[in-house]
PDB file with SEQRES, HELIX, SHEET and CRYST1 records, atoms N, CA, C and O in Angstrom:
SEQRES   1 A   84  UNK UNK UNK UNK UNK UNK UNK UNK UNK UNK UNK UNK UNK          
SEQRES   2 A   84  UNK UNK UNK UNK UNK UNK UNK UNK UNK UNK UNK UNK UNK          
SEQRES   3 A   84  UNK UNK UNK UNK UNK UNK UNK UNK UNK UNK UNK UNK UNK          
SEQRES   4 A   84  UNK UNK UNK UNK UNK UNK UNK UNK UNK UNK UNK UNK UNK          
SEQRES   5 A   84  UNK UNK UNK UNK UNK UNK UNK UNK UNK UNK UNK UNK UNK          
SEQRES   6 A   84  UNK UNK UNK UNK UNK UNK UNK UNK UNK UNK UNK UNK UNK          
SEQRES   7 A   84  UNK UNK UNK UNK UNK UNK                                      
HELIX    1 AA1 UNK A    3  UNK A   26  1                                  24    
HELIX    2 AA2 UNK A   27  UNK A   34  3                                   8    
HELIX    3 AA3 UNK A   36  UNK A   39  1                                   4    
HELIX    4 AA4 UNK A   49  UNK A   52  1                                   4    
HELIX    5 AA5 UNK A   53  UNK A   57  3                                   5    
HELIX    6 AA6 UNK A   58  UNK A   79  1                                  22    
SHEET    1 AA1 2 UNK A  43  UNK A  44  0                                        
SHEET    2 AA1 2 UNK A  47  UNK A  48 -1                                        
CRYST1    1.000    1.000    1.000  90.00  90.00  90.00 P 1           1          
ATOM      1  N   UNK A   1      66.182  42.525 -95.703  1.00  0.00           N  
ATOM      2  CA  UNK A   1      65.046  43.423 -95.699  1.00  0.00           C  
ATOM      3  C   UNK A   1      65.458  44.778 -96.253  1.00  0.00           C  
ATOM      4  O   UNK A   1      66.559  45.291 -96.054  1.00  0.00           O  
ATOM      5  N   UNK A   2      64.493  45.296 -96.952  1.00  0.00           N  
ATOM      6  CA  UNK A   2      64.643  46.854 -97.449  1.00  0.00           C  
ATOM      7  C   UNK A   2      64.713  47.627 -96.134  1.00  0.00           C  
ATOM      8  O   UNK A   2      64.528  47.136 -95.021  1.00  0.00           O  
ATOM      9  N   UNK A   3      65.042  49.064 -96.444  1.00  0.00           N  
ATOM     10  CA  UNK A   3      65.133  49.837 -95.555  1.00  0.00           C  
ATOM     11  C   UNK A   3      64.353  50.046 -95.224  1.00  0.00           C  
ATOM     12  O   UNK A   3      64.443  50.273 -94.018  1.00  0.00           O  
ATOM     13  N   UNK A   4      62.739  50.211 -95.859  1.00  0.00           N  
ATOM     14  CA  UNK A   4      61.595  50.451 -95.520  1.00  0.00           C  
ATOM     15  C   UNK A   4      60.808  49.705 -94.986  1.00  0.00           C  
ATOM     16  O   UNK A   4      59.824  49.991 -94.304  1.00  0.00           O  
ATOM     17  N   UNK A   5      61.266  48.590 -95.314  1.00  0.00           N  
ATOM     18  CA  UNK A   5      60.597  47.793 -94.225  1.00  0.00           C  
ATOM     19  C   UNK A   5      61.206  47.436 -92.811  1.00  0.00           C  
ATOM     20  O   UNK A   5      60.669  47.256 -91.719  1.00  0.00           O  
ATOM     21  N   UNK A   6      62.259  47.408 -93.144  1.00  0.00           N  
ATOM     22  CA  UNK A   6      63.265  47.377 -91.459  1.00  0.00           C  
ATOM     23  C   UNK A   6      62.516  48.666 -90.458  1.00  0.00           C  
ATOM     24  O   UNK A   6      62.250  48.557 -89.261  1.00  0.00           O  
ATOM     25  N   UNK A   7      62.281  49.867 -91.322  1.00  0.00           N  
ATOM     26  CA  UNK A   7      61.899  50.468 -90.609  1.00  0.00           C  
ATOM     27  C   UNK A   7      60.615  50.226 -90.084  1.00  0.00           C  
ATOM     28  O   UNK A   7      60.245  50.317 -88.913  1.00  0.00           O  
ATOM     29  N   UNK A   8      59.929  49.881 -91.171  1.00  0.00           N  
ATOM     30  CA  UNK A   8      58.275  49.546 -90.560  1.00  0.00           C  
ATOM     31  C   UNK A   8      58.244  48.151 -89.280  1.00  0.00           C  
ATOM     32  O   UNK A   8      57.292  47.692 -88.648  1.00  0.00           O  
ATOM     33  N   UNK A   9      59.335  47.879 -89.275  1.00  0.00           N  
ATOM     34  CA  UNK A   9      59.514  46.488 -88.747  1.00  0.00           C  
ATOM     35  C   UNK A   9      59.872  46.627 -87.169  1.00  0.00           C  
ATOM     36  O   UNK A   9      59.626  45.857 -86.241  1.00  0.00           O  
ATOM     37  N   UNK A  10      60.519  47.840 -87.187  1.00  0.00           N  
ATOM     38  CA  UNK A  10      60.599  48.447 -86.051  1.00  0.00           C  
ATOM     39  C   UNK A  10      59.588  49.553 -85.129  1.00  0.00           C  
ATOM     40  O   UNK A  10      59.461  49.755 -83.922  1.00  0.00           O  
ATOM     41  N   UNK A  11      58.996  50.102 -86.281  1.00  0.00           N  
ATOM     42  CA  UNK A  11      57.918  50.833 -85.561  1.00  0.00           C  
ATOM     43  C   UNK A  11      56.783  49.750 -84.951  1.00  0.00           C  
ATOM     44  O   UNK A  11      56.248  49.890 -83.851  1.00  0.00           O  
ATOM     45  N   UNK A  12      56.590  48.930 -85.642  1.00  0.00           N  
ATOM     46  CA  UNK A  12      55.433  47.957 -85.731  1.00  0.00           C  
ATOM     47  C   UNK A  12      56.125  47.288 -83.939  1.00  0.00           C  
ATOM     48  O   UNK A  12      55.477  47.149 -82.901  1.00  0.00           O  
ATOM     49  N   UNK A  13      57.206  47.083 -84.119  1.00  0.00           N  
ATOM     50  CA  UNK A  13      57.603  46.805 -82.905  1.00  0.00           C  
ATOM     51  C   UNK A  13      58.072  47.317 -81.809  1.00  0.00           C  
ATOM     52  O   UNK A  13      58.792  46.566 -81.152  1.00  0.00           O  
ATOM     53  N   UNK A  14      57.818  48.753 -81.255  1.00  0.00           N  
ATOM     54  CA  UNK A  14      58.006  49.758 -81.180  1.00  0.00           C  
ATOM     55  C   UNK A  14      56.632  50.251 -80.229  1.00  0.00           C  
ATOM     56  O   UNK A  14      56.447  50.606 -79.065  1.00  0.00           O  
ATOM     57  N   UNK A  15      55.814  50.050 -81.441  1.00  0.00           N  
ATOM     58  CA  UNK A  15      54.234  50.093 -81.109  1.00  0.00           C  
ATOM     59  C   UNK A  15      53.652  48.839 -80.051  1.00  0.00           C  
ATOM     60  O   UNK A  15      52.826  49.033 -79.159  1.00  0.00           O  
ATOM     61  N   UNK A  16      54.219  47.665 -80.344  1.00  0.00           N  
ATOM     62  CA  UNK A  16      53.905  46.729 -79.118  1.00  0.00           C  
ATOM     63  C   UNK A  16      54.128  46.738 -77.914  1.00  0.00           C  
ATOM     64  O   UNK A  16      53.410  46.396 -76.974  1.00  0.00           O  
ATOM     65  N   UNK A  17      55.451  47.255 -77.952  1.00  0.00           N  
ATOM     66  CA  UNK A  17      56.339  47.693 -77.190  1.00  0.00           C  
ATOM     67  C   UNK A  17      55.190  48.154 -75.908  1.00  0.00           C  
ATOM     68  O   UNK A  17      54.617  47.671 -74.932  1.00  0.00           O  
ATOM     69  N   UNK A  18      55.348  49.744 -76.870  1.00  0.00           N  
ATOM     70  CA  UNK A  18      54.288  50.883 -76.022  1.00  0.00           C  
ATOM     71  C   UNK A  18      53.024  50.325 -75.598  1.00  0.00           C  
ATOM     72  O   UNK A  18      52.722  50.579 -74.432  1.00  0.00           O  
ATOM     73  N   UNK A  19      52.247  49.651 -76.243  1.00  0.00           N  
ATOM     74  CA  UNK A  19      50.889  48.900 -75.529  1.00  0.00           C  
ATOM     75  C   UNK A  19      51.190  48.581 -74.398  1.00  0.00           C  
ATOM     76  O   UNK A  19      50.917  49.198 -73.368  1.00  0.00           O  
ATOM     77  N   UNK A  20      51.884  47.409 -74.527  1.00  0.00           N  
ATOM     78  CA  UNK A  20      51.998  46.045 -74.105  1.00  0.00           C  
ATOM     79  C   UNK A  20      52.418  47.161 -72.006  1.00  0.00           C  
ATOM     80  O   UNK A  20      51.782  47.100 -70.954  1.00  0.00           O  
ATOM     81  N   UNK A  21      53.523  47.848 -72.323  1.00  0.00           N  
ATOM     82  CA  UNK A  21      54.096  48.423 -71.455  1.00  0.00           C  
ATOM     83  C   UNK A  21      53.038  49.458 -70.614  1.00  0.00           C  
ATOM     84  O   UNK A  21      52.873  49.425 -69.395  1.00  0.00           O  
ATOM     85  N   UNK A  22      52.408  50.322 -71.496  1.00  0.00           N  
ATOM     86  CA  UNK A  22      51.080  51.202 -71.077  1.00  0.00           C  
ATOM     87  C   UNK A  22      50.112  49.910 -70.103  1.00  0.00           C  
ATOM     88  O   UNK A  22      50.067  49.832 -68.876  1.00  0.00           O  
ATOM     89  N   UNK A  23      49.523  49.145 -70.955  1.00  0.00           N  
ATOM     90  CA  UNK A  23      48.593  48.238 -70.183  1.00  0.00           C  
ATOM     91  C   UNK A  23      49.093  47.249 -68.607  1.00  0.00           C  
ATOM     92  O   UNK A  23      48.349  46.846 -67.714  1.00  0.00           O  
ATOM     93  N   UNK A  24      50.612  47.094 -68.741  1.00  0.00           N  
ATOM     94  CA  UNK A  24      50.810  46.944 -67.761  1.00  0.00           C  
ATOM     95  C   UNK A  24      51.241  48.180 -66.222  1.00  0.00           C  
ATOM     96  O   UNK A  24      51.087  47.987 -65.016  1.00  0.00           O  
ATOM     97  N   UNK A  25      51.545  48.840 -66.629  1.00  0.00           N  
ATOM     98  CA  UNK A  25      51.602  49.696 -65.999  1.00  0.00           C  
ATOM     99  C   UNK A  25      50.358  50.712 -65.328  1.00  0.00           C  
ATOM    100  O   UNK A  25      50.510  51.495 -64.391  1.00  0.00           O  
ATOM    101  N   UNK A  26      48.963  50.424 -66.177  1.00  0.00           N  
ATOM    102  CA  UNK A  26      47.678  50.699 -66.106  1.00  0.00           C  
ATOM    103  C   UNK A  26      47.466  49.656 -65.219  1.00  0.00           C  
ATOM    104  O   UNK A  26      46.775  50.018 -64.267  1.00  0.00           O  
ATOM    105  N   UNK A  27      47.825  48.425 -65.177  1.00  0.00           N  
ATOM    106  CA  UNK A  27      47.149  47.405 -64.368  1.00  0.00           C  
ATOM    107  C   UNK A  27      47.828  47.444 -62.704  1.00  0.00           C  
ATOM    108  O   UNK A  27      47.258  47.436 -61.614  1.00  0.00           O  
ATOM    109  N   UNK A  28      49.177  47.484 -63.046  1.00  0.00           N  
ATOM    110  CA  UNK A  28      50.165  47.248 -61.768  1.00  0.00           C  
ATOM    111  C   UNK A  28      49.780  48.961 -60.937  1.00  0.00           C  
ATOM    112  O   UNK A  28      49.284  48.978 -59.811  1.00  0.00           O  
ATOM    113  N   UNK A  29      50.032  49.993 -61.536  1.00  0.00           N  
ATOM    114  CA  UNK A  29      49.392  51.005 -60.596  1.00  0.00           C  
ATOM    115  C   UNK A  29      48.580  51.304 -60.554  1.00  0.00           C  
ATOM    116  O   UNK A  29      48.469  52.149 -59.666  1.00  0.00           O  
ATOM    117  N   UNK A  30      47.341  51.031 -61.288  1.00  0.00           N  
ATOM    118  CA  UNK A  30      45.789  51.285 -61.229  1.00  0.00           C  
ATOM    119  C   UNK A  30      45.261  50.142 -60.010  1.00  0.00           C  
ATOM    120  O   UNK A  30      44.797  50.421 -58.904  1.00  0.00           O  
ATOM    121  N   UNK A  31      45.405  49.306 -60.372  1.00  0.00           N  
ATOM    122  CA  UNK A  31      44.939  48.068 -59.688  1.00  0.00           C  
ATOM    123  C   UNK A  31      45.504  48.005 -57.855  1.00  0.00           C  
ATOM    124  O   UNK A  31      44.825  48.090 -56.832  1.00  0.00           O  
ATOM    125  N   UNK A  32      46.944  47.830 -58.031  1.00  0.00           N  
ATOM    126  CA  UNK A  32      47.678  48.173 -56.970  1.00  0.00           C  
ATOM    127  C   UNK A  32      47.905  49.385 -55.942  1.00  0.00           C  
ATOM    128  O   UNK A  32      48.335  49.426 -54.789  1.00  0.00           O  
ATOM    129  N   UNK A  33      47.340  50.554 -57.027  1.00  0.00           N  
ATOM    130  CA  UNK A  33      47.425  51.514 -55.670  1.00  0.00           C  
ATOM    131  C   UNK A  33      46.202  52.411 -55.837  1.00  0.00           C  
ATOM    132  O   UNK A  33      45.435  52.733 -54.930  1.00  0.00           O  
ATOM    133  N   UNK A  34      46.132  52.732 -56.980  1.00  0.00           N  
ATOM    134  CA  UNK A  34      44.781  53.581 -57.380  1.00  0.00           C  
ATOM    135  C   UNK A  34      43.377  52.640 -56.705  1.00  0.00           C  
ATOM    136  O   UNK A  34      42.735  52.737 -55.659  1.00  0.00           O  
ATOM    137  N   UNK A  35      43.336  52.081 -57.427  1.00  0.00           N  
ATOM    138  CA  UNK A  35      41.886  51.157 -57.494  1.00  0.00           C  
ATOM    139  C   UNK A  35      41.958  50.000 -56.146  1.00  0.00           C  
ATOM    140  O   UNK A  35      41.247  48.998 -56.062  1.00  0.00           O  
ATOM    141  N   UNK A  36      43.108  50.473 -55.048  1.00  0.00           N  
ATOM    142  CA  UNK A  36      43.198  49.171 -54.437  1.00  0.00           C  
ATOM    143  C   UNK A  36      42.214  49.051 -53.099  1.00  0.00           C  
ATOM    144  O   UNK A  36      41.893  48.022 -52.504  1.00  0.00           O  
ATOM    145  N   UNK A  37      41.835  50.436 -52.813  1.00  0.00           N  
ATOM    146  CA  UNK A  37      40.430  50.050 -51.714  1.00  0.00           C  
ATOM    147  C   UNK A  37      39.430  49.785 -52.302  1.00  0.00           C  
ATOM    148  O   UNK A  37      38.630  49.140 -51.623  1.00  0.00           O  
ATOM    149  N   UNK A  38      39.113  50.018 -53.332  1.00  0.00           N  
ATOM    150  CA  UNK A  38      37.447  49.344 -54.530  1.00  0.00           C  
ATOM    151  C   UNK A  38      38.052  47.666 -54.421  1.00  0.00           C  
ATOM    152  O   UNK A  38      37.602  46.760 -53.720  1.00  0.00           O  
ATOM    153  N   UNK A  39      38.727  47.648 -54.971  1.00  0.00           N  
ATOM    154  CA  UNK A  39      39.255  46.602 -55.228  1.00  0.00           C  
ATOM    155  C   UNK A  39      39.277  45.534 -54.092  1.00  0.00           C  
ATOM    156  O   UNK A  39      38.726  44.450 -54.284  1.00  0.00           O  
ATOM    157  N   UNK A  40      39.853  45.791 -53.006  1.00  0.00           N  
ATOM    158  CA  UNK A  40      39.476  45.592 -51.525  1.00  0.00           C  
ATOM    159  C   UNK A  40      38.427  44.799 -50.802  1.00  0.00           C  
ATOM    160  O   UNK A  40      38.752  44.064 -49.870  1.00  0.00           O  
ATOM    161  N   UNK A  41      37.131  44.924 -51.210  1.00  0.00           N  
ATOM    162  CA  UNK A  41      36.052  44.872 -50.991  1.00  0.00           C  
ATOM    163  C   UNK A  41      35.628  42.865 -51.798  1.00  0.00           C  
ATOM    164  O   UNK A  41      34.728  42.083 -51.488  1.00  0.00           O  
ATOM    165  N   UNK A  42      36.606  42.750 -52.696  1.00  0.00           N  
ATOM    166  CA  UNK A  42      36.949  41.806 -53.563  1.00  0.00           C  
ATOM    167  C   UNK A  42      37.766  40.556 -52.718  1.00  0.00           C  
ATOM    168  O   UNK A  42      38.932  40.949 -52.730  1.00  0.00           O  
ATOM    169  N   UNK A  43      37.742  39.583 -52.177  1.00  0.00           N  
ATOM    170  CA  UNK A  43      38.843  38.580 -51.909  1.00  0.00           C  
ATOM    171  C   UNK A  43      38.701  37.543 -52.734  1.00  0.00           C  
ATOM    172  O   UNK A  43      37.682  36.995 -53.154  1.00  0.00           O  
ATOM    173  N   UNK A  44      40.089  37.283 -52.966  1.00  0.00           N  
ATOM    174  CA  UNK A  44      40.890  36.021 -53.906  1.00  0.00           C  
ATOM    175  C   UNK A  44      42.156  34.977 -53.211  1.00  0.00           C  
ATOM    176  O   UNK A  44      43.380  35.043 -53.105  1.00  0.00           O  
ATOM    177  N   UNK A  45      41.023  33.954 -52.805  1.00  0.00           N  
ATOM    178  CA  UNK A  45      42.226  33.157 -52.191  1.00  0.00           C  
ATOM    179  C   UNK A  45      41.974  33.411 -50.512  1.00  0.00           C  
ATOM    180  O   UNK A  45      42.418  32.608 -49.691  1.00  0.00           O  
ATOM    181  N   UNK A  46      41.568  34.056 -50.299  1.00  0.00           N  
ATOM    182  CA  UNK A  46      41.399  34.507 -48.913  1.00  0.00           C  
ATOM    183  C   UNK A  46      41.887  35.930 -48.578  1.00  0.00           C  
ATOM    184  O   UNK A  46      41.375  36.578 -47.665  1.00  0.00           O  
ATOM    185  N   UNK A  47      42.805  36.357 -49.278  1.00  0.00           N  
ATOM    186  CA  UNK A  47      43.667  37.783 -49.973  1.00  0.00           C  
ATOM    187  C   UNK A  47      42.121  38.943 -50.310  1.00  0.00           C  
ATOM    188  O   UNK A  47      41.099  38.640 -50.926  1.00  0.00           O  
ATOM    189  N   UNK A  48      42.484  40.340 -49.617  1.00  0.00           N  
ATOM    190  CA  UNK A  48      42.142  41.100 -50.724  1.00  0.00           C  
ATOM    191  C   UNK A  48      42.324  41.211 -51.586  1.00  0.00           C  
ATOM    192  O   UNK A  48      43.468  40.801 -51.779  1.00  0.00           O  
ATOM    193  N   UNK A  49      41.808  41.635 -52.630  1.00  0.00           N  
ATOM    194  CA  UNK A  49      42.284  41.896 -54.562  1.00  0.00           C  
ATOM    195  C   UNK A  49      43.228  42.906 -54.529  1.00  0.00           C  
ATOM    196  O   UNK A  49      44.169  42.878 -55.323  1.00  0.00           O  
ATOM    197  N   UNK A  50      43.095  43.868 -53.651  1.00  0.00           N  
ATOM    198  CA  UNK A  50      43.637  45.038 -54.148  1.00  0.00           C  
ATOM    199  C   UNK A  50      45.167  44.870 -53.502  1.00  0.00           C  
ATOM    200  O   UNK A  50      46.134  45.343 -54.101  1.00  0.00           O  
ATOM    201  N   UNK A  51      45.308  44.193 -52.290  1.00  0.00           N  
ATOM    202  CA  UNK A  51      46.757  43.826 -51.794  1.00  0.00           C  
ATOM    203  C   UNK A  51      47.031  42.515 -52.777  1.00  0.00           C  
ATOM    204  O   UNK A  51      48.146  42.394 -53.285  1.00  0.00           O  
ATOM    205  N   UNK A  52      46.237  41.768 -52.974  1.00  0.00           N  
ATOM    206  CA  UNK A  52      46.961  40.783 -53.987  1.00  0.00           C  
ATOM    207  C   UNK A  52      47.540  41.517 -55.320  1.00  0.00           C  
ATOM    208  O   UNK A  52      48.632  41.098 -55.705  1.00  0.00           O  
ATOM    209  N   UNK A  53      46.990  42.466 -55.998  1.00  0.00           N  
ATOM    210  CA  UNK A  53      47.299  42.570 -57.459  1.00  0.00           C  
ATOM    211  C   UNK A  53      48.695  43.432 -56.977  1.00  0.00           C  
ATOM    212  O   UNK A  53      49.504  43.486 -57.903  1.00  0.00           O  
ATOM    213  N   UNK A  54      49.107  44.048 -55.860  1.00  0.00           N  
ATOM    214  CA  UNK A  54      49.978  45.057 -55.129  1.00  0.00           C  
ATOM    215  C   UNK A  54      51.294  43.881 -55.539  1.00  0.00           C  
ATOM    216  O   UNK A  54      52.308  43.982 -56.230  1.00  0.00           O  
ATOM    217  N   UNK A  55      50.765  42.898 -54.829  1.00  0.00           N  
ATOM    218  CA  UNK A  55      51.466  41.800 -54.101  1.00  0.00           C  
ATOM    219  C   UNK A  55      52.227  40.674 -55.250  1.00  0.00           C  
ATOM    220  O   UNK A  55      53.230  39.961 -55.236  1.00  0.00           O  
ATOM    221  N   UNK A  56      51.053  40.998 -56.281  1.00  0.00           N  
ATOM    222  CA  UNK A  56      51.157  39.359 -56.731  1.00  0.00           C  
ATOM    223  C   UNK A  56      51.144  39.481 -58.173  1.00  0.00           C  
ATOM    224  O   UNK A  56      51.993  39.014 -58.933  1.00  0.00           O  
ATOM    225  N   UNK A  57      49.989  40.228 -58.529  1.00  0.00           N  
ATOM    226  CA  UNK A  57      49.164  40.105 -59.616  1.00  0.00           C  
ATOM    227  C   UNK A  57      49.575  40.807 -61.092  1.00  0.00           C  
ATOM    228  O   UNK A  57      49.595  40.389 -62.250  1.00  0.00           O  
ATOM    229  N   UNK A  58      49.987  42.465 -60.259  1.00  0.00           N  
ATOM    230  CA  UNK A  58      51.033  42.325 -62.095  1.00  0.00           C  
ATOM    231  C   UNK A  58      52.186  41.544 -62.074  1.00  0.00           C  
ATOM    232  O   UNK A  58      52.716  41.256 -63.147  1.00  0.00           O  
ATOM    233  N   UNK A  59      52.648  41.164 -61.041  1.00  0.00           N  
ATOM    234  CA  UNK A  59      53.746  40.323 -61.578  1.00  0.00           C  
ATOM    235  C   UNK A  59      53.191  39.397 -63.398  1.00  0.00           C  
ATOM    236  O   UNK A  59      53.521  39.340 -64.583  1.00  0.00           O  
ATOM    237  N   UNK A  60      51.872  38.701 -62.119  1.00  0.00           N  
ATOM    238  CA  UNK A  60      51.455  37.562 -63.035  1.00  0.00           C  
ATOM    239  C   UNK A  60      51.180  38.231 -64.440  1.00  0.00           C  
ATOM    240  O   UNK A  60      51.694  37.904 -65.510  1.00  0.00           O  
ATOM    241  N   UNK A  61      50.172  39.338 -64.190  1.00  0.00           N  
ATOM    242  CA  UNK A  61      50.160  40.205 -65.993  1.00  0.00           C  
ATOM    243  C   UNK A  61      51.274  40.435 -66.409  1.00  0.00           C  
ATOM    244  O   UNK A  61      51.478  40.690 -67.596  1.00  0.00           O  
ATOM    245  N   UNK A  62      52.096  40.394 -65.617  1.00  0.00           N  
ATOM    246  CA  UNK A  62      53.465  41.083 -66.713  1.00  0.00           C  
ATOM    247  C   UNK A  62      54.247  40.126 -67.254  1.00  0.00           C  
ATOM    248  O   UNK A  62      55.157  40.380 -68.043  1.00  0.00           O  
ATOM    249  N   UNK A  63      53.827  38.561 -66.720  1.00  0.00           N  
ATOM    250  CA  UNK A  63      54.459  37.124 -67.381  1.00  0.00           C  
ATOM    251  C   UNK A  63      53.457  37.096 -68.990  1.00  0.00           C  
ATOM    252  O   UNK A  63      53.957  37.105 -70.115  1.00  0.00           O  
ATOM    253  N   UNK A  64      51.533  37.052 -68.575  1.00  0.00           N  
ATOM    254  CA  UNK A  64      51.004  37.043 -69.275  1.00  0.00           C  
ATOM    255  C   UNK A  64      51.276  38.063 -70.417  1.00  0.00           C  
ATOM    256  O   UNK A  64      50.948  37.476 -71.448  1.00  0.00           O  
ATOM    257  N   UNK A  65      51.704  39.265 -70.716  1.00  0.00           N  
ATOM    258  CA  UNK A  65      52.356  40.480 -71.430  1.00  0.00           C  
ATOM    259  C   UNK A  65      53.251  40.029 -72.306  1.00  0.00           C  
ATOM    260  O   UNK A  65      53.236  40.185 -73.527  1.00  0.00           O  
ATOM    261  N   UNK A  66      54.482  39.139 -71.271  1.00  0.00           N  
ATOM    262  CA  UNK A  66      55.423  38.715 -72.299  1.00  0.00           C  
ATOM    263  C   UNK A  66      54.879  37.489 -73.175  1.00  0.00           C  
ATOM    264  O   UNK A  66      55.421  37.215 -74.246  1.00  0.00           O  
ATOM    265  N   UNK A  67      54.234  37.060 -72.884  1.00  0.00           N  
ATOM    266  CA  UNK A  67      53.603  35.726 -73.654  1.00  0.00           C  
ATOM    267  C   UNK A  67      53.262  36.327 -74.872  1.00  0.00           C  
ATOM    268  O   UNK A  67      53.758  36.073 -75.970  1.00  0.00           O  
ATOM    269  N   UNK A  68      52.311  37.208 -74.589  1.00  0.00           N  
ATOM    270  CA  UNK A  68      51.650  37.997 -75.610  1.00  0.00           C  
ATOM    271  C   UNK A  68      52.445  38.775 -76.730  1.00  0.00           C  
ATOM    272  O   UNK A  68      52.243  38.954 -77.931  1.00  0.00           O  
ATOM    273  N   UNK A  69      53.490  39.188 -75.797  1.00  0.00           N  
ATOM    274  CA  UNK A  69      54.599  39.754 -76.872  1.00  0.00           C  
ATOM    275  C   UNK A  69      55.502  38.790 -77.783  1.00  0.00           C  
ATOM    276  O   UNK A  69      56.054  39.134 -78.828  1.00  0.00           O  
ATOM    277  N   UNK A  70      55.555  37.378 -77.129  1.00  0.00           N  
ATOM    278  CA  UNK A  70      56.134  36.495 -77.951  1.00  0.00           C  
ATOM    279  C   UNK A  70      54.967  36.223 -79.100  1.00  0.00           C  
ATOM    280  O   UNK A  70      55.288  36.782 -80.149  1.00  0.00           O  
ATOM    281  N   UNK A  71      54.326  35.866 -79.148  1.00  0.00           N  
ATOM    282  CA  UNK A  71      53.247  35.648 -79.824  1.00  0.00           C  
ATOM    283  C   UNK A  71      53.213  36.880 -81.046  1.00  0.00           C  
ATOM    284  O   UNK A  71      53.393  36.696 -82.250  1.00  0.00           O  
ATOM    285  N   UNK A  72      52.912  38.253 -80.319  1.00  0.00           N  
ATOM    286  CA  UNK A  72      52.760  39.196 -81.401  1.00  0.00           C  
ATOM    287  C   UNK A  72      54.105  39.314 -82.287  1.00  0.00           C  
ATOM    288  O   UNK A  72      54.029  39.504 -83.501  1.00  0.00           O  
ATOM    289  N   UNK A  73      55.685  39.158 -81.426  1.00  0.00           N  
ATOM    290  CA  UNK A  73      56.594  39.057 -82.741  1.00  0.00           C  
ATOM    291  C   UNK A  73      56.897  38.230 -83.403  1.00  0.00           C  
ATOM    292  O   UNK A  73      57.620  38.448 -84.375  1.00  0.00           O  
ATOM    293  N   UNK A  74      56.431  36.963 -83.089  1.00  0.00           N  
ATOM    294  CA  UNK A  74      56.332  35.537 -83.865  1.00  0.00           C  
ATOM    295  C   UNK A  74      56.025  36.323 -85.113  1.00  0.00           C  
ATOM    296  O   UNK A  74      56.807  36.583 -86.028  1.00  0.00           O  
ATOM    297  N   UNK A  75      54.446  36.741 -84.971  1.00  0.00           N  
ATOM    298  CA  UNK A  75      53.137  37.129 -86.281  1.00  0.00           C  
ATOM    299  C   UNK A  75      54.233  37.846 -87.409  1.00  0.00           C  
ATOM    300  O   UNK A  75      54.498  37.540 -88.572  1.00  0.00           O  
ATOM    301  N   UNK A  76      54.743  38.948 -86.510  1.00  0.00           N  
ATOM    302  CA  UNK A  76      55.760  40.197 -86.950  1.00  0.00           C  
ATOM    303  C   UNK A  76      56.684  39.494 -87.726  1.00  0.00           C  
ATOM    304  O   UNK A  76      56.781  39.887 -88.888  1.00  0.00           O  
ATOM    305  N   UNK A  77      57.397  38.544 -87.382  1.00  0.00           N  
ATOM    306  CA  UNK A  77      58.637  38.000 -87.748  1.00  0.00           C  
ATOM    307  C   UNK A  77      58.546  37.088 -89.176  1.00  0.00           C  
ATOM    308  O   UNK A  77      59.295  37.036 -90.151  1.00  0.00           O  
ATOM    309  N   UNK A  78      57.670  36.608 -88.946  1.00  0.00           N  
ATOM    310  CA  UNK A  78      57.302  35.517 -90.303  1.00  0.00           C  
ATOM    311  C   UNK A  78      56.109  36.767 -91.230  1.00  0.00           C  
ATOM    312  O   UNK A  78      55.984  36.553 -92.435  1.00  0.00           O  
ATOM    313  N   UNK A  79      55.558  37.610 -90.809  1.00  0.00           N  
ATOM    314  CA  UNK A  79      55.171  38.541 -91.963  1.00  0.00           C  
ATOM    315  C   UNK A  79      56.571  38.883 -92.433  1.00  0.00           C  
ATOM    316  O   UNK A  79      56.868  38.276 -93.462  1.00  0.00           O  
ATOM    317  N   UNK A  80      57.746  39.885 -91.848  1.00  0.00           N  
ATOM    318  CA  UNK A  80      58.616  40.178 -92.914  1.00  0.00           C  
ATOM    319  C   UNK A  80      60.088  39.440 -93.324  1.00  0.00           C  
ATOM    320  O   UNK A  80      61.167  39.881 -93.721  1.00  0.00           O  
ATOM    321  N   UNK A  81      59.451  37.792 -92.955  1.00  0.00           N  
ATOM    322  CA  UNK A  81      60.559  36.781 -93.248  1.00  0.00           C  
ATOM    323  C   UNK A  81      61.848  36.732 -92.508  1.00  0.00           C  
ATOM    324  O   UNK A  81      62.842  36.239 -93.041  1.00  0.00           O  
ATOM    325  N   UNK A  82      61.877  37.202 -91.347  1.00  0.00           N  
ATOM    326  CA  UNK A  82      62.995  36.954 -90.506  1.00  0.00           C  
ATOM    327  C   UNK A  82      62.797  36.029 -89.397  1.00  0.00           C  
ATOM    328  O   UNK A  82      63.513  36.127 -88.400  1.00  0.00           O  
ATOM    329  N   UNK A  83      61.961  35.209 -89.474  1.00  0.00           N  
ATOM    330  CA  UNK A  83      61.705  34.465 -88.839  1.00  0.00           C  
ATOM    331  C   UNK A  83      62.609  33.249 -88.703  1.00  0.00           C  
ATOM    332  O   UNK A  83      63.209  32.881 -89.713  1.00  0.00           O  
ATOM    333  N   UNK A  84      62.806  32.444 -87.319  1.00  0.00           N  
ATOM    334  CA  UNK A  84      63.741  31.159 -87.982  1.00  0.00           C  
ATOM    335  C   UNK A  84      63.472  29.853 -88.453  1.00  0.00           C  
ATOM    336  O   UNK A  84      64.388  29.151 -88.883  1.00  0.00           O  
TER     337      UNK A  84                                                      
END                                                                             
C-alpha cells in the first residue's frame, strides 16, 4: 500500500474505532445508570431493563459491536487489498 492510503486506511479505522466505542459506552452508561429508573418501569425476562442492561446487556452490545467491527474491517480490508 501507498503511504496515502495506509494512512487513509488507518483513519478510516480509527473512525470505527471511535463510533463503535462512543455507541457503546452511550449504551452501557446511558442505559445502565443514566436511563436506568425510566428504564425500570420496563421488565425483560422477569428482570428490570434498567438492572438488566447494568447487569447483562452491554456486555451483550459490546459482543454485538465487535461483530460489527469484524464486518466493517472485512469491507475496509478487501477495499484496500489487504485482505486474506
Amino acid at each position: 500500500m501507498e503511504k496515502n492510503d495506509l494512512r487513509q486506511y488507518w483513519h478510516t479505522n480509527l473512525k470505527y474505532l471511535a463510533i463503535l466505542l462512543t455507541i457503546w459506552f452511550v449504551v452501557s452508561y446511558g442505559a445502565g445508570i443514566l436511563w436506568a429508573d425510566t428504564l425500570n418501569n420496563i421488565r425483560l425476562g422477569g428482570f428490570k431493563l434498567g438492572f438488566w442492561f447494568a447487569q447483562q446487556g452491554s456486555i451483550y452490545f459490546f459482543v454485538v459491536l465487535i461483530y460489527v467491527y469484524v464486518l466493517l474491517m472485512n469491507r475496509l480490508d478487501r477495499k484496500y487489498g489487504v485482505d486474506d
